[in-house]
TIKOL-505417 format. One line per 5 residues: number of its first residue (from 1); their letters; for each residue x, y, z of C-alpha. Coordinates in steps of 0.1 Angstrom, whole numbers, plus 5000, padded with zeros to 4 digits. Each point is the difference from the previous one (the first is absolute). Layout:
NUM = a = X,Y,Z ~ ...
//
This chain:
1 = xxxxx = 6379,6902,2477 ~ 5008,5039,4995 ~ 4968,5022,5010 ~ 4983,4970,5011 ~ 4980,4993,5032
6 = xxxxx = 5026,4970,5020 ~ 4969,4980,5006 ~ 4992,5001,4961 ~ 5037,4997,4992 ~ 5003,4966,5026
11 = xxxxx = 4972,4986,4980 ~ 5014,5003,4967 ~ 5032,4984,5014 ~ 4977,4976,5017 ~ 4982,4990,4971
16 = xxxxx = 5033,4997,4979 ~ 5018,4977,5024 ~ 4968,4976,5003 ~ 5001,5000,4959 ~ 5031,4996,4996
21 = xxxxx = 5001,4966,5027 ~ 4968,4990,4977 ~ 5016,5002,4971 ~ 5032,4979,5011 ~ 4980,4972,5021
26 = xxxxx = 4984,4997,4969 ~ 5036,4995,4981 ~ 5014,4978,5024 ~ 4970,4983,5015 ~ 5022,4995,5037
31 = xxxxx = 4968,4980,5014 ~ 5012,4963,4995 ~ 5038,5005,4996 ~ 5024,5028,5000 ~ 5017,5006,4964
36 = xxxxx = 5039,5006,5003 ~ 5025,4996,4972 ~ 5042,4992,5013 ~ 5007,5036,5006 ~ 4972,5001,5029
41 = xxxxx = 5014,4964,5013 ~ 5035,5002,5003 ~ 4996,5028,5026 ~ 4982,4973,5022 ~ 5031,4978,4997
46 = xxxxx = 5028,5027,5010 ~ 4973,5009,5028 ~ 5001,4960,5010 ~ 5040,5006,4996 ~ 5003,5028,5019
51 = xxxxx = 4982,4987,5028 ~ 5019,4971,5003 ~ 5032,5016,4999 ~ 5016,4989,4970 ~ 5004,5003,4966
56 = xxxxx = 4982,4989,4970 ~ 5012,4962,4992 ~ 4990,5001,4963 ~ 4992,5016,4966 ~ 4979,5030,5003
61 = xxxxx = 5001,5024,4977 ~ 4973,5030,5003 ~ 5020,5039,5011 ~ 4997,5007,5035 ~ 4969,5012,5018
66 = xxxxx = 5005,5006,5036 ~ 4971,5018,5006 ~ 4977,4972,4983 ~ 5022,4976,5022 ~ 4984,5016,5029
71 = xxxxx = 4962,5008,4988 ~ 4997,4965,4981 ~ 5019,4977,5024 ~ 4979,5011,5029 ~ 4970,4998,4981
76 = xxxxx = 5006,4966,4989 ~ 5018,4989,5032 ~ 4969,5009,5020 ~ 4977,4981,4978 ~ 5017,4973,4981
81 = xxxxx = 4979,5017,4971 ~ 5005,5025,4964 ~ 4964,5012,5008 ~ 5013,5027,5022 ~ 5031,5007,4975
86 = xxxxx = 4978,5010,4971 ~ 4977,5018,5028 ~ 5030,5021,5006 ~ 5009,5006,4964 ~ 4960,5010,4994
91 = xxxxx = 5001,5030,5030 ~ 5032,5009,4987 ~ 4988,5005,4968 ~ 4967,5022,5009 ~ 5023,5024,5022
96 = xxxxx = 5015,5003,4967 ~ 4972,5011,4983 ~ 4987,5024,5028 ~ 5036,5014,5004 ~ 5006,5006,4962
101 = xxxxx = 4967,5019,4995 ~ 5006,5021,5035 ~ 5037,5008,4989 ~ 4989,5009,4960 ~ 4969,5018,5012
106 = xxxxx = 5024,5021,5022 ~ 5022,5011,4973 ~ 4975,5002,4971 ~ 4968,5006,5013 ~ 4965,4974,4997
111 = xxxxx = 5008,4990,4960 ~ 5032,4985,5016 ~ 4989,4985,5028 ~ 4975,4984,4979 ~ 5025,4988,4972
116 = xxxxx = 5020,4988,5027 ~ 4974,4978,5019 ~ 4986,4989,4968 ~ 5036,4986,4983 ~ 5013,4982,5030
121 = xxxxx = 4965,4983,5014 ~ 5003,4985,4961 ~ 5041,4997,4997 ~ 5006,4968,4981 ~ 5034,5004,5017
126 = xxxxx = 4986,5000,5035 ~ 4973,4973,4997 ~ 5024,4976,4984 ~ 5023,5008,5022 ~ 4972,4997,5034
131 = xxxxx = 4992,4965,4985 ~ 5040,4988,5007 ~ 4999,5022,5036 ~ 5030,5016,4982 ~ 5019,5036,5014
136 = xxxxx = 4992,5020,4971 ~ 4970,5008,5016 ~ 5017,5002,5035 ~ 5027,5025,4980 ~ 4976,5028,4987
141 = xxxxx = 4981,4998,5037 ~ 5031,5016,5014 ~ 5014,5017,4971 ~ 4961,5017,5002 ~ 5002,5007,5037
146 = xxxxx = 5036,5018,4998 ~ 4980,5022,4974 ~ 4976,5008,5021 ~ 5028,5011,5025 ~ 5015,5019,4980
151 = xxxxx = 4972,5017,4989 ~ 4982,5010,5032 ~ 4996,5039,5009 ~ 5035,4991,5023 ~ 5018,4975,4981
156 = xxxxx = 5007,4970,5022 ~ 5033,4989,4984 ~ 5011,4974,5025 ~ 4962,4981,4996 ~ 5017,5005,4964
161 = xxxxx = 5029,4982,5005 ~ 4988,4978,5026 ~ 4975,4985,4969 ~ 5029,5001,4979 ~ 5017,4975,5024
166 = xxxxx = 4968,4975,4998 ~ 4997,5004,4959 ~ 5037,4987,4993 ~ 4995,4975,5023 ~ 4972,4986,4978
171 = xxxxx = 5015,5009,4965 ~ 5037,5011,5004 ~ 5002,5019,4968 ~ 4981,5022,5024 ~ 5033,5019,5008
176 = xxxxx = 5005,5013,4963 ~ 4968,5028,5016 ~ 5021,5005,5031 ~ 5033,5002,4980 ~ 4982,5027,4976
181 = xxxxx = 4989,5019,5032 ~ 5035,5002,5010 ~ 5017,5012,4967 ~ 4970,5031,4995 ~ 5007,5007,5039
186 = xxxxx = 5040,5000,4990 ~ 4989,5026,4969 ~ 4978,5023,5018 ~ 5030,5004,5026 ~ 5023,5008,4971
191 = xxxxx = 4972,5025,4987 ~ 5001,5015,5030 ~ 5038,5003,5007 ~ 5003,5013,4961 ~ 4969,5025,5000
196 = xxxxx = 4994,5005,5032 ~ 4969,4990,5004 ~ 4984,4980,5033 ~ 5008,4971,5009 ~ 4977,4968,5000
201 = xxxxx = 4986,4995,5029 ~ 5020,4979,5029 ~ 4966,4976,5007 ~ 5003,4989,4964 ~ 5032,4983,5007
206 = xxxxx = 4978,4980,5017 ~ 4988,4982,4971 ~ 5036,4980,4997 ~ 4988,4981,5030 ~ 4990,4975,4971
211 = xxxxx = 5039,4991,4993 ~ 4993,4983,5038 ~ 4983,4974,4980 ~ 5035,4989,4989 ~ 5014,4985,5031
216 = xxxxx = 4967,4989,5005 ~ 5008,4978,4970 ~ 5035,4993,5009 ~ 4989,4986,5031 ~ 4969,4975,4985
221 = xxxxx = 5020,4988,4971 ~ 5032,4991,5025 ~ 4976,4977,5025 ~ 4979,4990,4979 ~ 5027,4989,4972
226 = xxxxx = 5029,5009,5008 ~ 5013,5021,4976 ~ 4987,5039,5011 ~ 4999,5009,4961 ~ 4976,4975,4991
231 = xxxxx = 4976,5024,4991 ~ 5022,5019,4976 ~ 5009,4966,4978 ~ 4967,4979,5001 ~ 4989,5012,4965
236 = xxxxx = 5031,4998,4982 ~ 5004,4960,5016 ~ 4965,4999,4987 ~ 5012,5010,4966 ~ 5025,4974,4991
241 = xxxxx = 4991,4986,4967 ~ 4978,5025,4988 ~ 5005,5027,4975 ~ 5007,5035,5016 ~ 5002,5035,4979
246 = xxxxx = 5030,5023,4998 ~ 4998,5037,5008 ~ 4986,5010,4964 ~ 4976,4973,5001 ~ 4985,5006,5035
251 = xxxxx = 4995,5038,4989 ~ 4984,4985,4973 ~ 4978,4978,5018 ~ 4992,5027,5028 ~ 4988,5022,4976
256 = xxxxx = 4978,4974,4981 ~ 4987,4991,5036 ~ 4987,5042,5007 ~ 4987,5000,4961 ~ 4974,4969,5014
261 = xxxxx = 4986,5027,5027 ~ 4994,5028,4970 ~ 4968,5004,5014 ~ 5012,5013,5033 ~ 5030,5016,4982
266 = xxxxx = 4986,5037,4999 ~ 4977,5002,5033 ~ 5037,4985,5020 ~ 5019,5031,4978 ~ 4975,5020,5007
271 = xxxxx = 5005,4993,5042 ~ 5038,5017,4994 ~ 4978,5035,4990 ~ 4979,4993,5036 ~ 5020,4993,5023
276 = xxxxx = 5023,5028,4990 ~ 4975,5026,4996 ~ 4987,4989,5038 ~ 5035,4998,5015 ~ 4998,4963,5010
281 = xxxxx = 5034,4991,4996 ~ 5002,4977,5024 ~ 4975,4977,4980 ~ 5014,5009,4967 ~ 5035,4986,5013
286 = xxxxx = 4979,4968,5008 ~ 4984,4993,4975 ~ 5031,5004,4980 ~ 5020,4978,5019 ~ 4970,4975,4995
291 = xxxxx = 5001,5000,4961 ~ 5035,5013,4993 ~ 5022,4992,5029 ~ 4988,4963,4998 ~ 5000,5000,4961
296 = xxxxx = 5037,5009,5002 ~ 5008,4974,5023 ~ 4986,4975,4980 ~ 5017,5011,4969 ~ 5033,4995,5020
301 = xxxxx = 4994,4969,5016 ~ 4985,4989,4966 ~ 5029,5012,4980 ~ 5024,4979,5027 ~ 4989,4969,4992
306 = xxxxx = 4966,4997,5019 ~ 4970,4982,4978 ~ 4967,5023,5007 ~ 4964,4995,4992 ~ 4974,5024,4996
311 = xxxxx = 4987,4989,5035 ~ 5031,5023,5018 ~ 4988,5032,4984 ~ 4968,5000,5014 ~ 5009,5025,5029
316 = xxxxx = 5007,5023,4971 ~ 4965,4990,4984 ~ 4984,5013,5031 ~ 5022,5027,5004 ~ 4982,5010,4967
321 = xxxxx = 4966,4994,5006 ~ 5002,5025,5032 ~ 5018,5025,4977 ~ 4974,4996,4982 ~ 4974,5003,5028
326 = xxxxx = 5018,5038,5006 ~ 5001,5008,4965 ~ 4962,4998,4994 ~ 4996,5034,5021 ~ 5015,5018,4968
331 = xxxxx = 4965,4993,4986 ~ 4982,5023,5022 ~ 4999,5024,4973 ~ 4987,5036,5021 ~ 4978,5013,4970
336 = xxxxx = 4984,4967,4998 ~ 4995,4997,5034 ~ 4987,5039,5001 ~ 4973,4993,4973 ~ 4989,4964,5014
341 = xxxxx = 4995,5019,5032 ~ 4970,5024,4988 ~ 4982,4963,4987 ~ 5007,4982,5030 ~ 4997,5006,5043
346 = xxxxx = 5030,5005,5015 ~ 5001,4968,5020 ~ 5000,4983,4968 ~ 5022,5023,4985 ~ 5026,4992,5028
351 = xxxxx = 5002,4970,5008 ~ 4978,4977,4976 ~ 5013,5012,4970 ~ 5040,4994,5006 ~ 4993,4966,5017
356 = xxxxx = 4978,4991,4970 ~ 5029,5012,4973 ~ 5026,4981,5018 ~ 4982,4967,5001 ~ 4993,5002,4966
361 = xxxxx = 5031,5011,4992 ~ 5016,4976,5015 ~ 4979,4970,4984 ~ 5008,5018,4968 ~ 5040,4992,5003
366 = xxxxx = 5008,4985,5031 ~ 5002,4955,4999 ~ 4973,4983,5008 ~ 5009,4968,5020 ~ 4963,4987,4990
371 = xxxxx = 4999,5005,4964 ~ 5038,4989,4995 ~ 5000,4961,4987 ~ 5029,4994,5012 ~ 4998,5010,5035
376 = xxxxx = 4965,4985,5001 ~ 5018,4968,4989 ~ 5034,4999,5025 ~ 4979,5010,5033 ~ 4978,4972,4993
381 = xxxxx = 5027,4974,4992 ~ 5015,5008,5029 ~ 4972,4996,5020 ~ 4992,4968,4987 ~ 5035,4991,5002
386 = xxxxx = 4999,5007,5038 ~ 4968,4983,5002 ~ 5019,4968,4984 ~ 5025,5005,5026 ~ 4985,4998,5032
391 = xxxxx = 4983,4970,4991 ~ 5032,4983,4988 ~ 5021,5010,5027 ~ 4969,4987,5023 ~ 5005,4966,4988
396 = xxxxx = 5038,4999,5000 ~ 5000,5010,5034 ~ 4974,4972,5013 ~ 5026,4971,4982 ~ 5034,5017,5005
401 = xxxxx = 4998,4986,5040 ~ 5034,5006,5017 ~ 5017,5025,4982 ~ 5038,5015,5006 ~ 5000,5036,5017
406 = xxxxx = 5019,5030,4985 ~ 5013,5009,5040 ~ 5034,5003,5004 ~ 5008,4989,4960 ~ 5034,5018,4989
411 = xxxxx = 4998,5029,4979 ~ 5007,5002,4962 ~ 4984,4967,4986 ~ 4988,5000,4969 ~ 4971,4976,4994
416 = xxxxx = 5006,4962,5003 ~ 5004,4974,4974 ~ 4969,4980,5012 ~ 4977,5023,5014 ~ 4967,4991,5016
421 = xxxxx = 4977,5021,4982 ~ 5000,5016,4965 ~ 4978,5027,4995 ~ 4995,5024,4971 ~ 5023,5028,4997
426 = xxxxx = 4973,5027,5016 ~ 4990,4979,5028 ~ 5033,4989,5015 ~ 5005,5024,5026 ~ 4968,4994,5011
431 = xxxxx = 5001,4966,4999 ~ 5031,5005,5025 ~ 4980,5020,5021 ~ 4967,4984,5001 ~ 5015,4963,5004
436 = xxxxx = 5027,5010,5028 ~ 5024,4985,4978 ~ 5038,5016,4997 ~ 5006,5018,4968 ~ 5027,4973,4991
441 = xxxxx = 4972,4970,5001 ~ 4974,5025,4976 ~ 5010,4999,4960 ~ 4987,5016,4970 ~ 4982,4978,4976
446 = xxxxx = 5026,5006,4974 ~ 5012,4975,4980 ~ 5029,4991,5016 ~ 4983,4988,5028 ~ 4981,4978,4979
451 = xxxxx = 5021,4980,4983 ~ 4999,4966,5002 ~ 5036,4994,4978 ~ 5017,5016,5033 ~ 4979,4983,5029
456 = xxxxx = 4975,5027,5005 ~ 4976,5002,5013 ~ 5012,4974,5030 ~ 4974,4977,5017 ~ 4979,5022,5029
461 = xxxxx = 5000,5031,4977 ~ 4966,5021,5000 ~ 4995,5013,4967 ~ 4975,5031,4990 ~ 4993,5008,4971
466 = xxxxx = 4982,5028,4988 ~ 4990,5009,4962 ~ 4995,5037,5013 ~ 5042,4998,5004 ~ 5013,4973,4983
471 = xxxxx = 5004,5000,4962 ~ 4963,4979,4992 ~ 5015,4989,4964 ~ 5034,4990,5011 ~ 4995,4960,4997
476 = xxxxx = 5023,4991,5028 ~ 4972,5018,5021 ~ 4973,4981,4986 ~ 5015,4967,5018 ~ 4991,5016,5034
481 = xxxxx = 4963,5007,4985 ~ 4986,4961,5013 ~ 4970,4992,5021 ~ 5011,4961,5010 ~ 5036,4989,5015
486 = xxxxx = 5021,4999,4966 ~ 5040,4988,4999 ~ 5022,5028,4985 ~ 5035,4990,4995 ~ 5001,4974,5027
491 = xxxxx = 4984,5017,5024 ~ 4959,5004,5011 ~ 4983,5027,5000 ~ 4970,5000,5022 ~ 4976,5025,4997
496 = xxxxx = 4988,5018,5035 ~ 4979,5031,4982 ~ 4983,5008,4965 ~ 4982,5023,4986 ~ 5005,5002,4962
501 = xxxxx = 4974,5028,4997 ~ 5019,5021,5024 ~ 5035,4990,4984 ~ 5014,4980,5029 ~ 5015,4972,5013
506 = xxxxx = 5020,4990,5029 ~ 5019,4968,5000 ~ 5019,4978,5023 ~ 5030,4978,4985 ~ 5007,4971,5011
511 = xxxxx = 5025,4969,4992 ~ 4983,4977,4970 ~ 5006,4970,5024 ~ 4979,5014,5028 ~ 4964,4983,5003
//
């Protein structure tokens, strides 16, 4: 850190990195089995796709991910295994940590290196999202390193764009920073052609390497399922039926969503004054593409008919909180540092006393992934939930015997009228992947899978069902909830696995005539 010894300064980092693995092996506990929501599955299926050389036979509906095709389809290719998934996801998300305190401490001295480290190792948005092995984590990793770039005594703008490329190819709203960097390259051109002033410099063209991300795109989304704009259309398919906001009503809505971060308000304001006053503009044309750029986009694509949850704007929360993280160095107030000085050594003085206003500062305002309820509560239903899973999928796979194989199935199937195993909604890509089963065989356990008036479920179906998922007070649930062979409908349902304290059972139905 600045005017500190590299040995001192690698074992601060050093110390950080370990604490900040501690503090998410604690959150996701990968020891027995690895935690992954859909998002960190379907990746392994386009992987499996990819490698086979066709497309995807069936319904899949997560955005494109091709650099999480790579990292989690060799992972769990190698070892057949989510362990080394959520392993993955946990490394990714200490490098985060390190990386956000090294890049705020840069720009804003010790107090924001220290706000930094302290409000992502406890980011309610990055452990819930490390306990799915999702990319927001994988997104600020190289939205942090392209900082870092940027920032260096010789900006290195093509690391810049070259980390650019590998954040929209985890979260493709991604290239509303890249589009941001383009239009203030654009003004400062005009600037100088109408004032004559100088010129930006050629090497920070460099940072449009990101658009590369786009064929990148192209090319994944026509292989894998053959349609190259897949990746620009998945969340409007996805919001069929639901209600969406016009253009008033998503301004509306932003603007309620940055009133919910009033705490980090002022200190993210504040980061405009200090990155000016330093001349980092570079980092200020980051972090502005982070909150604004995407914010904009989303207010389009919202406007357009796109349903959106709270869950797409946490890039902008994040954006935020590392605002904020710059913002704190406004608080180094020189008179009060001048008069603490004749009380206290100048070690002290220098480096203890910023890194100990920025941690407090920042467990003053910044969100607390352990004292938020409901973050407490989704990482450990999803854990549980995961828990549920691999047991469930255990015992479907030592029945299911011969089973049909997804090779060489057409493209563009939907998923069949009788399929072989219903599973809840959350679990059904991964009930694809762990059971080697073709998307079209895997259905959700939505009703109209279960219902008896149509046929369904057909003789040889595997059900699961989960209470973590499923509706527990809808009745036509509660048919499923039976410990002992039990005719529903005409047709036997057999039991296989139960657990009613964990919420679970898998059954296997067969005809009411069979013995």
């Amino acid at each position: 850190m600045t005017n500190l010894s590299s040995r001192w300064r690698l074992g601060m980092l050093a110390g950080l990195f370990i604490a900040a693995v501690a503090v998410a092996v604690q959150t996701v506990r990968p020891i027995r089995s690895g935690s992954v929501g859909p998002d960190a599955v379907a990746p392994v299926i386009e992987f499996q796709r990819l490698l086979a050389g066709q497309q995807v036979e069936g319904h899949l509906t997560q955005t494109s991910k091709p650099l999480l095709d790579l990292v989690y389809g060799v992972l769990y290719g190698l070892s057949g295994d989510w362990r080394p998934v959520a392993w993955a996801a946990i490394l990714a998300f200490a490098l985060c940590v390190v990386l956000a305190a090294v890049l705020a401490e840069r720009v804003g001295g010790f107090a924001s290196g220290a706000f930094a480290a302290v409000a992502f190792l406890v980011s309610p948005i990055l452990l819930v999202d490390i306990s799915l092995a999702y990319a927001i984590t994988w997104m600020t990793l190289f939205l942090l390193v392209a900082g870092l770039a940027v920032t260096a005594e010789r900006p290195r703008y093509l690391v810049a764009g070259l980390s650019l490329v590998l954040a929209v190819l985890v979260r493709p709203e991604v290239l509303a920073v890249v589009a941001v960097a383009l239009g203030a390259l654009v003004l400062l051109e005009i600037r100088a052609a109408v004032r004559h002033r100088q010129r930006p410099p050629g090497r920070a063209y460099l940072t449009l390497v990101g658009f590369l991300a786009i064929p990148i795109l192209l090319a994944h989304d026509g292989l894998v399922f053959g349609d190259p704009l897949f990746w620009t259309s998945t969340a409007l398919a996805n919001s069929e039926g639901r209600d969406v906001r016009n253009l008033v009503e998503m301004f509306g809505w932003m603007w309620q969503h940055f009133l919910g971060q009033i705490a980090l308000l002022p200190l993210a304001a504040a980061s405009i004054y200090v990155l000016v006053a330093r001349r980092r503009w570079a980092l200020a044309v980051g972090l502005v593409g982070v909150v604004g750029g995407i914010a904009g986009l989303f207010i389009v694509t919202g406007a357009r008919g796109t349903f959106l949850s709270s869950r797409y704007l946490v890039p902008i929360d994040l954006g935020l909180l590392f605002a904020a993280a710059i913002g704190v160095s406004v608080l180094d107030v020189p008179e009060i540092r001048r008069r603490l000085g004749q009380l206290l050594q100048p070690g002290v003085r220098r480096l203890v006393l910023p890194i100990a206003g920025g941690l407090l500062v920042a467990l003053a305002v910044a969100p607390i992934a352990q004292l938020d309820t409901a973050t407490r509560a989704s990482i450990a239903t999803q854990l549980k939930l995961h828990a549920n899973a691999q047991r469930a999928f255990e015992a479907i796979d030592a029945k299911l015997g011969a089973r049909p194989s997804w090779h060489g199935l057409p493209p563009g199937r939907d998923i069949a009228d009788h399929p072989l195993v219903i599973a809840p909604p959350t679990l059904r890509a991964q009930g694809v992947a762990d059971l080697g089963l073709p998307l079209t065989d895997v259905a959700y356990s939505y009703l109209t899978f279960l219902d008896p008036a149509n046929g369904k479920p057909a003789p040889g179906t595997f059900i699961y069902h989960d209470r973590l998922d499923d509706d527990p007070a809808d009745p036509r649930y509660k048919l499923l909830e039976i410990s002992q062979p039990t005719v529903i409908d005409g047709s036997r349902y057999v039991p296989i696995l139960v657990d009613e304290a964990a919420g679970m059972w898998v059954l296997r139905v067969e005809d009411a005539a069979s013995p």
